[in-house]
C-alpha positions as CSV (number, residue, x, y, z in Angstrom):
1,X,3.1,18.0,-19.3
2,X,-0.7,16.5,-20.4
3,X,-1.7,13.3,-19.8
4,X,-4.7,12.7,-21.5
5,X,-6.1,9.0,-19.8
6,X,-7.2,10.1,-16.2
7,X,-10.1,9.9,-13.9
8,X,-9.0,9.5,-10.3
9,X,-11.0,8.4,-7.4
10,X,-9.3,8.3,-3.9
11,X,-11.0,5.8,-1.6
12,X,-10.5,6.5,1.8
13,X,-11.4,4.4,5.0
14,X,-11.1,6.8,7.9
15,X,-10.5,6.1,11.8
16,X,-8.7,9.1,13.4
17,X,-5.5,8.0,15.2
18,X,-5.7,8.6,18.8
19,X,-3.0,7.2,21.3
20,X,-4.1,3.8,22.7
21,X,-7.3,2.9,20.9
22,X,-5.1,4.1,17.3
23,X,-6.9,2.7,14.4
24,X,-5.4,2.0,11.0
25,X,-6.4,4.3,8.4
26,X,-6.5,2.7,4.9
27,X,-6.6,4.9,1.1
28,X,-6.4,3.7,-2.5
29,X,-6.5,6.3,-5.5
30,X,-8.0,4.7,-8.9
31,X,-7.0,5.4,-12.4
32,X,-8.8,5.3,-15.0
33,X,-8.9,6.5,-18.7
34,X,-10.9,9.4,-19.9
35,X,-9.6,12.8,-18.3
36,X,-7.0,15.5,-18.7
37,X,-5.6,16.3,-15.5
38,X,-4.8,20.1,-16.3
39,X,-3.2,20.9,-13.0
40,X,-0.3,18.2,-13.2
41,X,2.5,20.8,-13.2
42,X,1.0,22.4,-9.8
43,X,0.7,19.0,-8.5
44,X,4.4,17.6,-9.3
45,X,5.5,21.4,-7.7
46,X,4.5,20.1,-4.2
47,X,6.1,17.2,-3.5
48,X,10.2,16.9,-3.4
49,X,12.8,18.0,-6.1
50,X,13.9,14.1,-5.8
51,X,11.0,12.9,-6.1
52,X,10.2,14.9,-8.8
53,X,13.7,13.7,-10.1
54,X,12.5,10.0,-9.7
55,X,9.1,10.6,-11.5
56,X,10.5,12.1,-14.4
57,X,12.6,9.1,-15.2
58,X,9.9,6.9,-15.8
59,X,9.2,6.0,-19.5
60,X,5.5,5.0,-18.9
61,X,3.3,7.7,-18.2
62,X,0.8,5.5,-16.2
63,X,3.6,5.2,-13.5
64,X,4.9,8.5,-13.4
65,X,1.0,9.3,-12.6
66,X,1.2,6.4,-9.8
67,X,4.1,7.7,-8.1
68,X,2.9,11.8,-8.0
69,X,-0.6,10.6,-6.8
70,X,1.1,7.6,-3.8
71,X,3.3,10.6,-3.1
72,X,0.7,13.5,-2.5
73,X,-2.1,10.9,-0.8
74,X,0.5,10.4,1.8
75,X,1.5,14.4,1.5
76,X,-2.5,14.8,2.4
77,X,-3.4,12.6,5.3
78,X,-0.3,13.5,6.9
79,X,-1.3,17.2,6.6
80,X,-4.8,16.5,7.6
81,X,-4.5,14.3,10.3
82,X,-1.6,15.8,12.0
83,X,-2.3,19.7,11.6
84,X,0.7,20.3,9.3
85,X,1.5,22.0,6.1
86,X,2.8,20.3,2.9
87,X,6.1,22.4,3.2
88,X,6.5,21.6,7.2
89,X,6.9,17.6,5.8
90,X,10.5,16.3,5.4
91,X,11.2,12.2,4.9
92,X,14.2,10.4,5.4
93,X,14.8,6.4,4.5
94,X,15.6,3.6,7.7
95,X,18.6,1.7,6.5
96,X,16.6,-0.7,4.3
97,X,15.3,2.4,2.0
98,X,11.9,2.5,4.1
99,X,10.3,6.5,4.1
100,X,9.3,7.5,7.3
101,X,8.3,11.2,8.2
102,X,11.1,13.5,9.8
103,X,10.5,14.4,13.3
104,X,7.4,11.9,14.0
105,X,8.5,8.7,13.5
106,X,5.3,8.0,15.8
107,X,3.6,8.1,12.1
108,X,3.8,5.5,9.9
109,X,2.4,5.1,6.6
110,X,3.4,2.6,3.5
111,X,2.7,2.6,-0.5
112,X,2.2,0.4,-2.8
113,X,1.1,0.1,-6.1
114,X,-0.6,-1.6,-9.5
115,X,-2.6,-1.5,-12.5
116,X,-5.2,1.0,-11.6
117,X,-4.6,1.2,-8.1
118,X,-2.6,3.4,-5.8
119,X,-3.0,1.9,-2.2
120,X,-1.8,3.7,1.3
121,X,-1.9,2.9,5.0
122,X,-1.5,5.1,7.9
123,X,-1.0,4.0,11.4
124,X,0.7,4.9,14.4
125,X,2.2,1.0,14.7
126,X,4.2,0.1,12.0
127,X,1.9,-1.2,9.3
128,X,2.6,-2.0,5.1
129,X,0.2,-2.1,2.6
130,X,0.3,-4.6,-0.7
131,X,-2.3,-4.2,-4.0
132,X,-1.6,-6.9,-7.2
133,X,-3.4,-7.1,-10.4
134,X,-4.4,-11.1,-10.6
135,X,-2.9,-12.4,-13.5
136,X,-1.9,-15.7,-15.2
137,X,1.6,-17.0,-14.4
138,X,3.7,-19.9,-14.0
139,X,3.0,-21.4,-10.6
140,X,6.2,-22.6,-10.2
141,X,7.3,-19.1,-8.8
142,X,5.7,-20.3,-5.7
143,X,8.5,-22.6,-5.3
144,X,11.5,-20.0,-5.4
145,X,9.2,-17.4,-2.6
146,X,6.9,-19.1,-0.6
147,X,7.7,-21.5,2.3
148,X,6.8,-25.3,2.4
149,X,4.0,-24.6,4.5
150,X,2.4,-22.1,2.0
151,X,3.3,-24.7,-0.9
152,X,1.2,-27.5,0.6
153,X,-1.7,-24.7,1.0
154,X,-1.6,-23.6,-2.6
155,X,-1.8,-27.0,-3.6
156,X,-4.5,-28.5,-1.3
157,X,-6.8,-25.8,-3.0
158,X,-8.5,-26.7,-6.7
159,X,-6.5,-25.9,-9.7
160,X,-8.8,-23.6,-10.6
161,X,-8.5,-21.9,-7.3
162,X,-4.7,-22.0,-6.9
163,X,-4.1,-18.6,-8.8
164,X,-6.5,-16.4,-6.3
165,X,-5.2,-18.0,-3.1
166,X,-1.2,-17.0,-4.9
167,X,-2.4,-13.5,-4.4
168,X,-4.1,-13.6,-1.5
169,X,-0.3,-14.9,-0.3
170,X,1.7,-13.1,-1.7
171,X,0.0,-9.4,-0.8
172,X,-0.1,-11.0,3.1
173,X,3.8,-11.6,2.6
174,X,4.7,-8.0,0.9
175,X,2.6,-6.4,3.7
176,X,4.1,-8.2,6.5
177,X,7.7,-7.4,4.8
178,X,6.8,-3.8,4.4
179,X,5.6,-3.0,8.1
180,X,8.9,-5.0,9.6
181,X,10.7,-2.3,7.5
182,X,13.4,-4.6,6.5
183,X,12.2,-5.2,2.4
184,X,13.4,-8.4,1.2
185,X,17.0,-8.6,3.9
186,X,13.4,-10.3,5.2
187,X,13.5,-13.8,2.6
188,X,10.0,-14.4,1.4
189,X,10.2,-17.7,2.1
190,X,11.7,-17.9,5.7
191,X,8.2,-17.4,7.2
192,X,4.6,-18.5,6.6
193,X,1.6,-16.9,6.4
194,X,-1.3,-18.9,7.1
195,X,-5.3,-18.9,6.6
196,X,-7.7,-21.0,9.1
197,X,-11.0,-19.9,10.0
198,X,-11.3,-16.7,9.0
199,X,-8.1,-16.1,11.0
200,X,-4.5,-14.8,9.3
201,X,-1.1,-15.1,11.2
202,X,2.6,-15.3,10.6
203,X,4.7,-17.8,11.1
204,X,8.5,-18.0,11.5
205,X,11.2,-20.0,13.5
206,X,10.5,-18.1,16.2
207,X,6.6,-19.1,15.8
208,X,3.7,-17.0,15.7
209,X,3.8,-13.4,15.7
210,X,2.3,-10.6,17.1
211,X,1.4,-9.3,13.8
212,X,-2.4,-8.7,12.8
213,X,-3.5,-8.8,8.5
214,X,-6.9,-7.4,6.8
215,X,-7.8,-8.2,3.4
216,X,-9.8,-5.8,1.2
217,X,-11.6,-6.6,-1.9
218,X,-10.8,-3.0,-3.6
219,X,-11.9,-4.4,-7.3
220,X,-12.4,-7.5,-9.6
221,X,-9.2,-8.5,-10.7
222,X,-7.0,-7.0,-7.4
223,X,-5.8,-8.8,-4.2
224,X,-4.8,-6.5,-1.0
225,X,-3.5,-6.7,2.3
226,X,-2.9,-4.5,5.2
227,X,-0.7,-5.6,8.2
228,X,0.0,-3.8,11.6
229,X,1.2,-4.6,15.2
230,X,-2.6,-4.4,16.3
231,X,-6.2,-5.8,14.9
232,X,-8.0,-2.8,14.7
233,X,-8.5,-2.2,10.8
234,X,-11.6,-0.2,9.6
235,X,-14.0,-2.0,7.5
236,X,-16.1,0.7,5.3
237,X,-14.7,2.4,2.7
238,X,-15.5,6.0,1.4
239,X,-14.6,7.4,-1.7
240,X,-13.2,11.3,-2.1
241,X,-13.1,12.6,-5.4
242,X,-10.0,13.7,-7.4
243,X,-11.3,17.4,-7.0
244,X,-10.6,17.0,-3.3
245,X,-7.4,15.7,-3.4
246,X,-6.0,18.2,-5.9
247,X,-7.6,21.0,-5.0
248,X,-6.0,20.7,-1.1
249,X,-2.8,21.1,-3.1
250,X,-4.2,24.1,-5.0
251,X,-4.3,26.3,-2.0
């Protein structure tokens, strides 16, 4: 199987995890067109026969490319970060269809997904990870998932302003959702996030959480968010070439 539109970049910002003073470590994988990626077979060979399953079924050739490369980022900084091999790793899913790593459920990592980006955290807290493409849209959306508080926020900003800070919410809120491990038995709407001077927190009817977020600009046209049960996020990012990441695969 060819695909004939790739050039891959992963973008990686490392902090080793190390007990206490654990660090989040945060990776996103571009795609772009231009390149065969010859070695495709090899690559699907190393992650799961259901995964491979779920891959196949997809009709676009862009995601089927999303979901091998989210699946073999998380394949390599387990490997690399915890001593392992690719065939030693084994997932299960928590009762809300959340992946976690059999036999180290101290490890906890989260995918996500769009356009050209394929984003991943790492973390030994629970953490999630959101990437959207801004695009135009009906703002009335906001009405059926956001909360009241986030509704009179959207709309104290400009109009021309109000798309950006949508995104900017709604990445906060799928990364928040994702590292409570619950998906959407977690209403997008029965808690706030909230923006005030430089600071972001969580808000439900129990009142603020203990939940820390980090916003990345990864590219013009993208919002992301990264959320864990602590505040130490890395800040620089540092980019590992396709080469890398396949050719740890090709050993």
């Amino acid at each position: 199987m060819q695909f004939m539109y790739i050039i891959l970049e992963v973008v990686n910002i490392r902090i080793i995890i190390i007990g206490a003073n654990a660090m989040s470590e945060v990776f996103a994988l571009k795609i772009d067109s231009g390149t065969n990626v010859g070695n495709y077979d090899r690559l699907m060979s190393c992650v799961s026969s259901e995964k491979q399953a779920r891959i196949k079924k997809y009709r676009m050739q862009e995601d089927a490319l999303r979901a091998l490369f989210g699946d073999l980022m998380v394949r390599y900084v387990i490997c690399t970060r915890l001593n392992l091999t690719n065939e030693e790793l084994f997932f299960k899913l928590n009762d809300y269809g959340k992946p976690y790593l059999l036999g180290n459920t101290d490890f906890n990592f989260n995918i996500s997904h769009s356009g050209e980006w394929v984003v991943c955290i790492a973390d030994s807290s629970p953490a999630g990870i959101d990437v959207e493409g801004i695009r135009s849209m009906d703002m009335k959306i906001a009405e059926r998932f956001f909360s009241k508080d986030e509704l009179i926020d959207i709309n104290s900003k400009q109009p021309c302003d109000r798309v950006d800070y949508f995104f900017q919410l709604w990445t906060l809120k799928e990364s928040y959702i994702k590292a409570c491990g619950k998906g959407l038995s977690i209403p997008l709407d029965s808690f706030s996030i909230r923006m005030a001077a430089n600071n972001i927190y969580v808000e439900d009817s129990n009142g603020s959480s203990k939940w820390f977020f980090k916003q990345y600009d990864i590219g013009e046209g993208y919002k992301m968010a990264a959320c864990s049960m602590h505040n130490k996020f890395p800040d620089n990012v540092e980019r590992i070439g396709v080469l890398e990441l396949s050719g740890f695969f090709d050993v």
